[in-house]
N, C-alpha and C positions, 0 to 999 in steps of 0.2 A: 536668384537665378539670373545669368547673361541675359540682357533683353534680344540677343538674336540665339538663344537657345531655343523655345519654342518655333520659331520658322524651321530651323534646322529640323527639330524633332520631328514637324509637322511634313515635312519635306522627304524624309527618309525609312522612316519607322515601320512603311507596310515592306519595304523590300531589304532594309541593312541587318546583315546576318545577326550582331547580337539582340535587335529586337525580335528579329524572328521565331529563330532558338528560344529565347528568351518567354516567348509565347509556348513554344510548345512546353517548356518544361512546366510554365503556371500550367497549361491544360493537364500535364502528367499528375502534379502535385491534387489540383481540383476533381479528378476524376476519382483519386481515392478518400473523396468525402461524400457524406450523405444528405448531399445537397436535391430539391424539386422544384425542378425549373419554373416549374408554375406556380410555385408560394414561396421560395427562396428571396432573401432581401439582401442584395448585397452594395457594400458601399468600397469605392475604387479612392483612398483619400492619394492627393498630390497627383490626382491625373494625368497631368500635361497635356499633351492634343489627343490624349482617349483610344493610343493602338490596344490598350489591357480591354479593354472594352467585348471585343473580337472574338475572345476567348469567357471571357467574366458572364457576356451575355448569354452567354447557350448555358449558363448552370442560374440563370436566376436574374429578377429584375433588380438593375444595378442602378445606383444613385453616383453620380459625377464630383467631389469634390476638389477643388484647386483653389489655392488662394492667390490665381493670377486670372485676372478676367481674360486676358489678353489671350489664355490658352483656349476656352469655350470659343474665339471666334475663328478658331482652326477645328473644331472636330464637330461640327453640326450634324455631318450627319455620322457620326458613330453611336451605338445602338444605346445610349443610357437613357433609360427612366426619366430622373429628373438630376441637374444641373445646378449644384449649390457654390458658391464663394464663399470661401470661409477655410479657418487656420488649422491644422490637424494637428495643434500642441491645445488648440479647443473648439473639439467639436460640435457645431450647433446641431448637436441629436439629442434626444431625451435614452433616456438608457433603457438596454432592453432590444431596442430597435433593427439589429441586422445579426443576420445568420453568418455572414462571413464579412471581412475588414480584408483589403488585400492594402499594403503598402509597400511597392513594389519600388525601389529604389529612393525611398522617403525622406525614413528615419539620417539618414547621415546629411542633408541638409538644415536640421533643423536645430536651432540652438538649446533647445530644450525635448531630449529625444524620448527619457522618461516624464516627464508629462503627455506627450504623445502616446506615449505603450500603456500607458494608465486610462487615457482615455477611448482606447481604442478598445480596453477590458468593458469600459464604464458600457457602451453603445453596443457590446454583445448582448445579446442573448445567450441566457446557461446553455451551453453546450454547443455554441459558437466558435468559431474559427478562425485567427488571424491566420494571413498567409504574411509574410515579412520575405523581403528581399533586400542587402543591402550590400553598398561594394568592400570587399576585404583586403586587411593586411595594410597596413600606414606604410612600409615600406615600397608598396605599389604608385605612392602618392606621382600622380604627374601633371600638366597643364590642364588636361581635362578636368581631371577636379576642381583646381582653379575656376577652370569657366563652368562649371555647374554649380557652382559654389557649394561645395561640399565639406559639412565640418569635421567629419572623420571619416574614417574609413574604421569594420570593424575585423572581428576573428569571432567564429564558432562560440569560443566560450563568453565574448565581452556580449555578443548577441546573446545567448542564452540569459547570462546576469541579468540585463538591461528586461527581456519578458518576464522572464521571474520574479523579478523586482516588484512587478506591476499586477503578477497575481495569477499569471497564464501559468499552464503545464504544458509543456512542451511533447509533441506528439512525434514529431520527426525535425531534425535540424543536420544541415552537412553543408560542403560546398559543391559550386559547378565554377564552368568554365574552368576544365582541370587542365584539357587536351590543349587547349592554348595559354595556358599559366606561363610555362617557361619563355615562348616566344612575347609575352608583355611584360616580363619581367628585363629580357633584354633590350627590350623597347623603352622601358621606365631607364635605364643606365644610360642608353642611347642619349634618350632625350636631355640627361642633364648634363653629357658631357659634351654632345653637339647637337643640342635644340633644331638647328636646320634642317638637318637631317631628315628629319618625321613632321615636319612642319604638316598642317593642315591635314594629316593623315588618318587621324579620330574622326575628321570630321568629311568624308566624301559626299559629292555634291552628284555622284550617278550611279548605278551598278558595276561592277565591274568584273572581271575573270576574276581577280584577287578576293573581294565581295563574295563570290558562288564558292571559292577552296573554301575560308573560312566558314561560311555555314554551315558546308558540308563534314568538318573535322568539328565542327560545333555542336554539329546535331547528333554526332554519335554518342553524347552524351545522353541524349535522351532513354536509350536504349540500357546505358549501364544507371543510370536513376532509379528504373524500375525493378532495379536489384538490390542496390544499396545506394544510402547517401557517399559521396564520396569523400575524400582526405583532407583534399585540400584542392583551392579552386581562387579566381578572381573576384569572386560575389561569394557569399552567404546565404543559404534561405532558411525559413523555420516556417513549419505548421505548428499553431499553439493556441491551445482550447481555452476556453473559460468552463471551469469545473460548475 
């Protein structure tokens, strides 16, 4: 990760539309499982500065993992249990130990993504629950990625391969960010035939009018989720059980 990615992250997350959306739709996804807030154990692996927290925490006591120290000294007070260091391609859990694994934009930083989805099997409990989010299409590839240091990008079906690989049944998988696909696909062209262009425009430093459109053509999404997964999107998600 950029070492000025977490300040950014930390800086913008409670108000920049795709973490916001992005929140409602984990709450949409987590609402249709059979989670009790009072005995639920859930662990958040690749936390960052802990906006998933917000939502993670009203369905259960959440455990923090990142293997950047640097990220815990941004989210102190976000609601988790307890706050571990350590690698989500291995996890210092004994197996058995949590009811739900959320890995919410994770998997595509990591050099080894099936050992990660193996271990994230290993550290369920039967009849546990990954939630998986991750960004889609290699063709979307832009700077951002770059500075997130991200090593792929995937699709619907290389995501489902990659949990099934590792043991999971897949319970529901589709994409979002559908309604704003076409306008970042012409932003990815953009950027690589006049980079200046969109210079610094991933990364805003305040809220803006432009800020309030997009959530709001973002968040309509949430409403067609709770009908169907949809076709095609800029992210991927998957709910995926350990049988």
């Amino acid at each position: 990760m950029d070492p000025r990615f977490h300040p950014f992250q930390r800086a913008v997350e409670d108000w920049h539309w795709w973490y916001r959306v992005r929140r409602s739709i984990l709450d949409l996804l987590l609402a249709r499982l059979d989670l009790d807030p009072a005995r639920s154990r859930l662990l958040d692996i690749g936390c960052g500065t802990g906006g998933s927290s917000l939502v993670l925490s009203r369905y259960g006591q959440v455990v923090a993992l990142d293997r950047a120290p640097a990220s815990f000294d941004r989210m102190s007070e976000r609601p988790y249990r307890h706050r571990v260091i350590g690698s989500a391609q291995q996890l210092p859990f004994q197996e058995a130990a949590f009811d739900l694994v959320s890995a919410l934009d994770v998997l595509e930083h990591l050099d080894d993504d099936a050992a990660a989805a193996h271990d994230v099997w290993r550290v369920l409990k039967p009849g546990g629950t990954a939630v998986v989010f991750v960004p889609a299409y290699a063709f979307l590839w832009r700077k951002n990625d770059e500075f997130s240091h991200h090593r792929r990008r995937y699709t619907r079906a290389t995501l489902a391969t990659l949990l099934q690989g590792a043991g999971f049944e897949l319970a529901e998988i589709g994409y979002f960010n559908t309604l704003l696909f076409f306008p970042q696909v012409i932003a990815s062209l953009i950027e690589r035939a006049v980079p200046s262009l969109i210079q610094n425009m991933e990364r805003p430093q305040e809220e803006t009018l432009m800020n309030r459109l997009l959530e709001r053509t973002f968040a309509l999404e949430v409403s067609l989720l709770k009908r169907t997964p949809l076709p095609f999107g800029a992210s991927v998600y998957c709910l995926a059980h350990k049988s």
